[in-house]
ZADO-1210 file (C-alpha; in nm, 4 decimals, padded with zeros to 6 digits):
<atoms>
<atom x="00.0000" y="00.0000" z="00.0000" code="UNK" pos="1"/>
<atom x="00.2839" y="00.2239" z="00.0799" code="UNK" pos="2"/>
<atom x="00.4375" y="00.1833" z="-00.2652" code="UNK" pos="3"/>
<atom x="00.0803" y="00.3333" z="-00.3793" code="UNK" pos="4"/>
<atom x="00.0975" y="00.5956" z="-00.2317" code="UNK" pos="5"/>
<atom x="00.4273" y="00.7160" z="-00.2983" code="UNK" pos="6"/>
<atom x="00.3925" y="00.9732" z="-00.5289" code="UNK" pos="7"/>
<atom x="00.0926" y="01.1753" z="-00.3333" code="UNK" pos="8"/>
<atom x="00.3508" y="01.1682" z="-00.0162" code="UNK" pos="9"/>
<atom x="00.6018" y="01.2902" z="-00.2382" code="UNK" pos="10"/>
<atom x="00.3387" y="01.5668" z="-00.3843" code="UNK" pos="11"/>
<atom x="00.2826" y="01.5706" z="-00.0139" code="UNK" pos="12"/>
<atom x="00.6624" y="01.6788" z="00.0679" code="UNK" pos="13"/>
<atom x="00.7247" y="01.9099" z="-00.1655" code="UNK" pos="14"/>
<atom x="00.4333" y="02.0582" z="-00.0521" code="UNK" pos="15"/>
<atom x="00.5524" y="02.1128" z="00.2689" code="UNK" pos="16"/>
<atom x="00.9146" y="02.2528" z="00.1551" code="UNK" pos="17"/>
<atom x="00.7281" y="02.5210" z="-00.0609" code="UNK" pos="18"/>
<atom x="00.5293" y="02.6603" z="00.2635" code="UNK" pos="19"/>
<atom x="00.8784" y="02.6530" z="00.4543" code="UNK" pos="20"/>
<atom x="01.0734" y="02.7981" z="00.2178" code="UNK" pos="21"/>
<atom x="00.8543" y="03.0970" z="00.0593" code="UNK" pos="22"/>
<atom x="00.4819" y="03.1411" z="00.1715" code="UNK" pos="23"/>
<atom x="00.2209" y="03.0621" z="-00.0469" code="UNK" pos="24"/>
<atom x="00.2282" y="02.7621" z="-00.2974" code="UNK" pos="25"/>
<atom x="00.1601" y="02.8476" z="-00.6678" code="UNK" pos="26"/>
<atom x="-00.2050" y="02.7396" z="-00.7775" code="UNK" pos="27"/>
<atom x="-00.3917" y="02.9096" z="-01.0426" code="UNK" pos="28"/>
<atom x="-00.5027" y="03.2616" z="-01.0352" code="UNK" pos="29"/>
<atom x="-00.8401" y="03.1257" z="-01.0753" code="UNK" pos="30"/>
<atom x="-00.9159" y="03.4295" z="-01.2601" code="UNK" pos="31"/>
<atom x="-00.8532" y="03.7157" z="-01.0521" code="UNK" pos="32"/>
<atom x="-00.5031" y="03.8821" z="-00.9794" code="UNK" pos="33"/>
<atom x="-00.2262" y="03.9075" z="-01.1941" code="UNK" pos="34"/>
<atom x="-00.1354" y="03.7264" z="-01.4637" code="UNK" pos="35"/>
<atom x="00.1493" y="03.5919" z="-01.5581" code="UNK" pos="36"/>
<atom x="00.1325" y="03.5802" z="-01.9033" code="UNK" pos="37"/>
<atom x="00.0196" y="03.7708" z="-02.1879" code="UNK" pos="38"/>
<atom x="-00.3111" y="03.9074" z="-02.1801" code="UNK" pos="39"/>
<atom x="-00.5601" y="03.7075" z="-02.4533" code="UNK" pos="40"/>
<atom x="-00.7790" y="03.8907" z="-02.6537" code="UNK" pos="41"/>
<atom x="-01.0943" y="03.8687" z="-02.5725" code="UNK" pos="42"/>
<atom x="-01.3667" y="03.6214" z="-02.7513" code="UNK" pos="43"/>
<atom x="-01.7711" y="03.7256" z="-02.8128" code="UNK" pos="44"/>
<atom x="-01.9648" y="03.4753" z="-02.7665" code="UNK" pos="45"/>
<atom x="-02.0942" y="03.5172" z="-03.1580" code="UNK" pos="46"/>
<atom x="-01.6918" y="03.3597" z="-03.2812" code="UNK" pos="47"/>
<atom x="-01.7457" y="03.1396" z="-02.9717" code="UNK" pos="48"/>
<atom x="-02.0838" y="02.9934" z="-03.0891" code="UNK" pos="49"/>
<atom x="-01.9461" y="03.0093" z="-03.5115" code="UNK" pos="50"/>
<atom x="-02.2192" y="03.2660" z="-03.5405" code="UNK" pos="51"/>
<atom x="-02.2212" y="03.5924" z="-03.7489" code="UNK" pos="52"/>
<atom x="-02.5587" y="03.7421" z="-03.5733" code="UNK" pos="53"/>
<atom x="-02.4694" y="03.9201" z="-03.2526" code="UNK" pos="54"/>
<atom x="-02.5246" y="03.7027" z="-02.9488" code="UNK" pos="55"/>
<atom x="-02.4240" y="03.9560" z="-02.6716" code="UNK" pos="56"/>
<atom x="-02.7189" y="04.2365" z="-02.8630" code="UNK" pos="57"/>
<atom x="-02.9840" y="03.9098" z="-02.8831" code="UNK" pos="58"/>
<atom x="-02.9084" y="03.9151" z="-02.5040" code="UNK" pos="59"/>
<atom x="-02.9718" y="04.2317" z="-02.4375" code="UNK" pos="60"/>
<atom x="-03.2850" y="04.3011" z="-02.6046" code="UNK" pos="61"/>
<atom x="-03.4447" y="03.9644" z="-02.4306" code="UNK" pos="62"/>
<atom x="-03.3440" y="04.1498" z="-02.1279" code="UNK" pos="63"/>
<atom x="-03.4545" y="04.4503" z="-02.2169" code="UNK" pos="64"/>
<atom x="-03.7781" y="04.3457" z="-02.3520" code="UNK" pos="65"/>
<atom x="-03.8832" y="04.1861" z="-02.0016" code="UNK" pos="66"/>
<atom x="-04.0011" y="03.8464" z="-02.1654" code="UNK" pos="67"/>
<atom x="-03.9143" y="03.7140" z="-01.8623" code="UNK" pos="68"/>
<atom x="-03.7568" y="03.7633" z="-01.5225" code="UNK" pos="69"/>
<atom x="-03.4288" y="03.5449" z="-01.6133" code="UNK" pos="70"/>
<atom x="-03.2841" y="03.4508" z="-01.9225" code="UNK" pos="71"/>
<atom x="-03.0221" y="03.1438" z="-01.9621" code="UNK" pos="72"/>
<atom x="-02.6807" y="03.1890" z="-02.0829" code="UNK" pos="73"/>
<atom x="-02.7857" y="02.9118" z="-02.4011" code="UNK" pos="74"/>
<atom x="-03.1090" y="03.1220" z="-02.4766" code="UNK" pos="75"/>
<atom x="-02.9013" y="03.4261" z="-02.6504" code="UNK" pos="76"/>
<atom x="-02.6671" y="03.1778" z="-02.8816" code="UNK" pos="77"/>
<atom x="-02.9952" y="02.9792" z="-02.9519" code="UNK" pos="78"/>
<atom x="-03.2301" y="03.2282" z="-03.0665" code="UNK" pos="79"/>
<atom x="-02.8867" y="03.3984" z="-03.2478" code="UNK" pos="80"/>
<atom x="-02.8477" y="03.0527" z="-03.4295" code="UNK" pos="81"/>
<atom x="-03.2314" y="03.0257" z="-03.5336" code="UNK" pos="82"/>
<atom x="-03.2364" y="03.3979" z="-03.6486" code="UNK" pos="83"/>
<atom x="-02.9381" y="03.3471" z="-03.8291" code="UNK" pos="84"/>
<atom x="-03.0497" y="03.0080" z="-03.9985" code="UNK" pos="85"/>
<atom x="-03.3848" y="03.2027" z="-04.1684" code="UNK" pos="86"/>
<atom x="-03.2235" y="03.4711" z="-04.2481" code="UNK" pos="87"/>
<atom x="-02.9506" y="03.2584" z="-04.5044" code="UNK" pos="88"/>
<atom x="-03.2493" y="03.0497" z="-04.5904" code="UNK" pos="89"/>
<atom x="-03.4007" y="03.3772" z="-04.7077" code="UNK" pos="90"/>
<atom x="-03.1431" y="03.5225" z="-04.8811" code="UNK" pos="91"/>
<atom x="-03.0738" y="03.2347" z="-05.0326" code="UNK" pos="92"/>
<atom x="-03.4017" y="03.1881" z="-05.1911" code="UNK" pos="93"/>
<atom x="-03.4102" y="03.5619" z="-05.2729" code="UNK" pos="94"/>
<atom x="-03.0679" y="03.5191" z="-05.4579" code="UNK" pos="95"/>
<atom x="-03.2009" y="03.2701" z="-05.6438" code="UNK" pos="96"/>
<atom x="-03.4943" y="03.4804" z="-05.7726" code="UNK" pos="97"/>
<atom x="-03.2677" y="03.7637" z="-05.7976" code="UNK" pos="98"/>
<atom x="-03.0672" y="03.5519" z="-06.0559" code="UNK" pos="99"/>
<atom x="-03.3974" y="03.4174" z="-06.2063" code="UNK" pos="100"/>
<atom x="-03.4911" y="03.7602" z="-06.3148" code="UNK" pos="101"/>
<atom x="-03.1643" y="03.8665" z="-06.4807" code="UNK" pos="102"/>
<atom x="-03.0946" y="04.0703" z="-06.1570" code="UNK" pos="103"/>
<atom x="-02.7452" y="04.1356" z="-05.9436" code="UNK" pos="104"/>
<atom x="-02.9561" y="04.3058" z="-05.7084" code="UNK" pos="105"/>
<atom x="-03.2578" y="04.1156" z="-05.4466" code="UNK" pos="106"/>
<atom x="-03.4930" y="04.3682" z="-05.4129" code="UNK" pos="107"/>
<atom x="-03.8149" y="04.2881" z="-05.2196" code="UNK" pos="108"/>
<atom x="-04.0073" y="04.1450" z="-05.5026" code="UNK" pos="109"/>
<atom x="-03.7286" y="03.8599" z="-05.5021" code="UNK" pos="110"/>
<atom x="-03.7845" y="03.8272" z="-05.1223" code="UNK" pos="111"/>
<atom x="-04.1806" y="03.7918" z="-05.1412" code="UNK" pos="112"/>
<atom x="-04.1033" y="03.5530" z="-05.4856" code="UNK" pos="113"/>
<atom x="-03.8592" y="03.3692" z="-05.1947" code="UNK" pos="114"/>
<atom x="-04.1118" y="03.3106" z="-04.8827" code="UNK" pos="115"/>
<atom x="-04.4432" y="03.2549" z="-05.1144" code="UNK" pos="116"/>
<atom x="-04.2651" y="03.0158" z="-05.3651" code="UNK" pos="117"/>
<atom x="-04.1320" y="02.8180" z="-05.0810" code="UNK" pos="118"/>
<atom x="-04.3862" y="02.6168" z="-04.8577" code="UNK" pos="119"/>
<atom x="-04.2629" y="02.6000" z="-04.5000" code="UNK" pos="120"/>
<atom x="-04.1510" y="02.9762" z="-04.5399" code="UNK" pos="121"/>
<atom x="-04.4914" y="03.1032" z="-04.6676" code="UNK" pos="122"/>
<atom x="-04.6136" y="02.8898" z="-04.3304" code="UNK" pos="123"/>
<atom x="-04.4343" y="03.0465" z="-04.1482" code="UNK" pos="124"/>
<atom x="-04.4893" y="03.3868" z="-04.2901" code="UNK" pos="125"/>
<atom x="-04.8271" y="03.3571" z="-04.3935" code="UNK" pos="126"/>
<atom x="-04.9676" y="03.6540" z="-04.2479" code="UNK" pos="127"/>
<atom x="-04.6402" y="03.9067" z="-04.3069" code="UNK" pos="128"/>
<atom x="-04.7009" y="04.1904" z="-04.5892" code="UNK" pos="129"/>
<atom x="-04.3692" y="04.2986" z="-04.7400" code="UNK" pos="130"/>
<atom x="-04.3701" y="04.6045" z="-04.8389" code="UNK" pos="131"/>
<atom x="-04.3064" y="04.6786" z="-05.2408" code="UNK" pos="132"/>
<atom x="-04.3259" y="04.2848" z="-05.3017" code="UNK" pos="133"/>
<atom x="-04.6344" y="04.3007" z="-05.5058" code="UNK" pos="134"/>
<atom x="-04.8052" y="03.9581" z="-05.5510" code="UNK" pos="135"/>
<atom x="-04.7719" y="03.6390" z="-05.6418" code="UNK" pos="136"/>
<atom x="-04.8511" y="03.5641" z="-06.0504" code="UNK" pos="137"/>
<atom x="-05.1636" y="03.3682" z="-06.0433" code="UNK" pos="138"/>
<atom x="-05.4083" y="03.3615" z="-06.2743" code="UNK" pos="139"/>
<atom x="-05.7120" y="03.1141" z="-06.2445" code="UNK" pos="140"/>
<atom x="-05.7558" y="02.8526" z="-06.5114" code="UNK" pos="141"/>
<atom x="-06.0753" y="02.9147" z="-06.5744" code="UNK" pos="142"/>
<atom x="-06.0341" y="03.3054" z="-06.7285" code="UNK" pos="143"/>
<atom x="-05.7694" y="03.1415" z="-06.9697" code="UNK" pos="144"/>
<atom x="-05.8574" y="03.0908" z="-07.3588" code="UNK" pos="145"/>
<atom x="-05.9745" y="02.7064" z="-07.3975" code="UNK" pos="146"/>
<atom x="-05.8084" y="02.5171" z="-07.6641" code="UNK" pos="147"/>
<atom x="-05.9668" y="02.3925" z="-07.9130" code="UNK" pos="148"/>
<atom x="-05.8961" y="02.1833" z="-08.2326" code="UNK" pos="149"/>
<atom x="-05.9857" y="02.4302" z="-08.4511" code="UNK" pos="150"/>
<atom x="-05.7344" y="02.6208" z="-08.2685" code="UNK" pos="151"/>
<atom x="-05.4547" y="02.4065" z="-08.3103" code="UNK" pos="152"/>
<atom x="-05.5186" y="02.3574" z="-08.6784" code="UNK" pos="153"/>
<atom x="-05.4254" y="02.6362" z="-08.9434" code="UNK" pos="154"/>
<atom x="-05.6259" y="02.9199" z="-08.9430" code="UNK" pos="155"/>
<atom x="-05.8273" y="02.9416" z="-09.2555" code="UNK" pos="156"/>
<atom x="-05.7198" y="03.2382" z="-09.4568" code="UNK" pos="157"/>
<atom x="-06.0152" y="03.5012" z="-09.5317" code="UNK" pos="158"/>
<atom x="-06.2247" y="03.4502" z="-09.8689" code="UNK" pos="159"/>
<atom x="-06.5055" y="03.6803" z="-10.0098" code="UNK" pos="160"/>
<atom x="-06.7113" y="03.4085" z="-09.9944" code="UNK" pos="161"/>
<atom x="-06.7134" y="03.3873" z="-09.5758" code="UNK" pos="162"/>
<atom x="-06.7907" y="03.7777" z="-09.5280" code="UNK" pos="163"/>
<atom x="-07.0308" y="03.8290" z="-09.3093" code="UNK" pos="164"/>
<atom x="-07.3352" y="04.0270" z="-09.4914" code="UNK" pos="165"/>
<atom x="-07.3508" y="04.3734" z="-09.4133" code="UNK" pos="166"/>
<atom x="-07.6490" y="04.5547" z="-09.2306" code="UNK" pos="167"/>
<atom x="-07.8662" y="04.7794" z="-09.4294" code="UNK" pos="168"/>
</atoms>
């Protein structure tokens, strides 16, 4: 048992000799006091999460809009990470528009063409009016032309014999 525990009495020892010889043995500052080493730069909790939307600002407005008495540390990075998620899913969709119209530029008419084209979007958004987007090309089948055969054959060119008979 002894040759166990060796290595704790000798942790044990040198212990000991440190509190003899100068005070205080050397732990970690446990973040407070001085440092030893360089100073990091510090980190928002946006780079920390791999987010671009601002986690801190998220934070502040739940706060600040008194949803409720506390808010968790994980609520800010979570809502950040949803927000951020619909808008690329957006501005994907809008790009895509954008580029179906011969455009460089998504203007709001490529963001309603985005949300009402796409069906768990225009769900979601179903009661949101964008402003300048216009609507949604529709035209019900039953105010289109009907097709008939006569239609699809050549049209007969005009004779004097068809003329219609004029009124007196």
């Amino acid at each position: 048992i002894a040759e166990q525990f060796s290595g704790i009495e000798l942790s044990f020892s040198e212990r000991e000799r440190e509190m003899e010889a100068g005070g205080k043995v050397k732990k970690g500052a446990g973040g407070r006091g001085r440092g030893t080493g360089p100073k990091k730069p510090p980190v928002t909790r946006s780079v920390r999460a791999g987010l671009q939307f601002p986690v801190g600002r998220i934070g502040r407005y739940l706060k600040k809009g008194r949803y409720a008495q506390r808010v968790g540390t994980g609520a800010p990075v979570y809502l950040a990470a949803v927000l951020e998620y619909l808008a690329a899913e957006v501005l994907e969709l809008a790009g895509n528009a954008a580029r179906d119209n011969k455009k460089n530029r998504i203007i709001p008419r490529h963001v309603l063409l985005a949300i009402r084209n796409d069906e768990e979007l225009g769900k979601l958004l179903a009661g949101v009016t964008i402003a300048h987007g216009g609507v949604l090309p529709n035209i019900n089948p039953v105010l289109l032309p009907k097709k008939t055969d006569k239609a699809v054959k050549e049209p007969k060119s005009p004779s004097k014999a068809t003329k219609s008979p004029k009124k007196a």
